[in-house]
N, C-alpha and C positions, 0 to 999 in steps of 0.2 A: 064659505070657503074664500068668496072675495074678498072679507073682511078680514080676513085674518093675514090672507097676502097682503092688504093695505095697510093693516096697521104693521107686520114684521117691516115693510118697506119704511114707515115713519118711523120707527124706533131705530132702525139701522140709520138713519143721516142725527140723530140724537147722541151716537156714542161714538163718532166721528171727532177724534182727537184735533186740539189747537192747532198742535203742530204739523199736521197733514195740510196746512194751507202757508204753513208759514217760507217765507223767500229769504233767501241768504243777502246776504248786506255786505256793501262795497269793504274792503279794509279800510283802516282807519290811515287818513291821513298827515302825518306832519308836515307844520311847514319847515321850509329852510335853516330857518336862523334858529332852531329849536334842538335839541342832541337827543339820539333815538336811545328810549329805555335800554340799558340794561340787561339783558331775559337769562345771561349765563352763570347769573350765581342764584343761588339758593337764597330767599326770604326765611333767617331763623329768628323764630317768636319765645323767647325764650321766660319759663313761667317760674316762679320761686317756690324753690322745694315747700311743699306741705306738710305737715306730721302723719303718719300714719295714724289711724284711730286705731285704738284697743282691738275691732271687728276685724279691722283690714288685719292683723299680724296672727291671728285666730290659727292653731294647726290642727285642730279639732274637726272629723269631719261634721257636716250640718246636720245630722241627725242619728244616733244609735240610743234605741231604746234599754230603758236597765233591766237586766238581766239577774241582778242578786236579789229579788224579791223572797228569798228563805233562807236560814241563816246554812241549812243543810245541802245547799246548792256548793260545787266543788266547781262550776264551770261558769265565765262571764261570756258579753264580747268584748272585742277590741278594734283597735284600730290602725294599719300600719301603713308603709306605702304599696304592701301589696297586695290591700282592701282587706276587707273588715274578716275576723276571722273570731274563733272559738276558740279561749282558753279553757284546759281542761287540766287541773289537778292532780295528776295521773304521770304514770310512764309511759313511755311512748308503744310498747309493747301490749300496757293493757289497753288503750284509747284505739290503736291500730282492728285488735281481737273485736273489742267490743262496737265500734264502728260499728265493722259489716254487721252481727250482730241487730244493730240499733237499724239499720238503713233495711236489714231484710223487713225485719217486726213492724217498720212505720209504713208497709204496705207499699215500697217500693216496687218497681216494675223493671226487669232485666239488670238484676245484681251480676256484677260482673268485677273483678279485680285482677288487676295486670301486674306485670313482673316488678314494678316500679313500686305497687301498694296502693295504687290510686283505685279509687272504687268508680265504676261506672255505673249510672241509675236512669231511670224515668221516673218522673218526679207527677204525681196528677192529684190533685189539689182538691180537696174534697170541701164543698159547702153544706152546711146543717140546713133543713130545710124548718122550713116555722110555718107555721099556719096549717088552717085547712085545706080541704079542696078548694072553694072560691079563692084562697091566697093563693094557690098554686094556679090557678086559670089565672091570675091579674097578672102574666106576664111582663108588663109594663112597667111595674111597681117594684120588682126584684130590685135590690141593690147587692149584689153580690161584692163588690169591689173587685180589688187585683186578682189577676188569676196566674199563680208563678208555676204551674203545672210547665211543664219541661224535662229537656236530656241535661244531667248535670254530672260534675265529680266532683269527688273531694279524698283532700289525704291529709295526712296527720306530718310533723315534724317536730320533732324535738326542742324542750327553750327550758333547756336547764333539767331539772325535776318534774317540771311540768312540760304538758305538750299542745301543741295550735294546730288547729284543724282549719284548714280552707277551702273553700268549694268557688268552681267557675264553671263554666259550661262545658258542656261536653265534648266540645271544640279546645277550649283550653284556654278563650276567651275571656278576662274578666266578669262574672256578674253584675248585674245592677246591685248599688247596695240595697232596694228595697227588696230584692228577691232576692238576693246571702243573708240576708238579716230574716226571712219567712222560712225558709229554707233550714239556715243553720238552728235558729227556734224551735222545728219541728223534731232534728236531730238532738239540741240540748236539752229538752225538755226529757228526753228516752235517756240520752246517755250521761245525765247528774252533773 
């Protein structure tokens, strides 16, 4: 026990900062015959405009995976400023119907839709398991990855002929885009 108090006491004077010993210093002196700086305008440093690169003017966000992998798919994503959303091929009437539909069947938890048309859900995230019993005991060794299990919504809106489905959480807060992109996936993959 005594060693342990000796030694936490020598490491405590080891992580004892420079500046805890350091002494404030006279101001600086001019002489007389010298004129004192300046201090009330601003030093501007002025740099010459540089080109944008090609990356820097990008309006593409940094990652949506493609989505038209069949030629019989009728629904992509996309991307706008009101984050990433679902087009669907469709009138707004049948996309709306078929939604709920699509969000009951994919084992959605507390389907619920409000005067507005907005669907409320629980969202829980289901992993395949691989292996035997020994793989299932190596706890350690799982890589499950992301897990976007969560409260979310989503509703549909009209863009011409066709209609955009978007989803943010249940709060009404934007999604992350890797979890509207898991998320809306799970929905387009049911609803075509």
């Amino acid at each position: 026990m005594m060693l342990i108090v000796l030694v936490a006491a020598c490491s405590s004077e080891a992580r004892k900062r420079e500046y805890y010993d350091a002494v404030e210093t006279a101001p600086l002196e001019i002489p007389e015959d010298l004129a004192r700086p300046a201090s009330s305008t601003a030093l501007v440093i002025s740099v010459p405009p540089l080109p944008l690169s090609p990356l820097g003017i990008e309006t593409r966000p940094p990652r949506i995976s493609s989505t038209t992998s069949g030629l019989d798919s009728n629904s992509s994503f996309t991307w706008s400023a009101q984050g990433l959303y679902l087009i669907v091929d469709d009138t707004l009437e049948s996309v709306q119907r078929r939604l709920g539909l699509v969000i009951e069947r994919a084992g959605m938890q507390r389907v619920r839709i409000d005067e507005k048309g907005v669907y409320r859900f629980d969202y829980y995230q289901s992993f395949a398991d691989q292996g035997g019993f020994f793989s299932k005991m190596a706890f350690w060794s799982r890589d499950k990855g992301e897990d976007y299990s969560g409260a979310y919504q989503t509703y549909a809106e009209p863009e011409g002929e066709k209609t955009r489905v978007y989803i943010k959480y249940a709060d009404g807060t934007d999604c992350e885009p890797d979890a509207a992109e898991h998320v809306l996936e799970v929905i387009r993959s049911r609803l075509g």
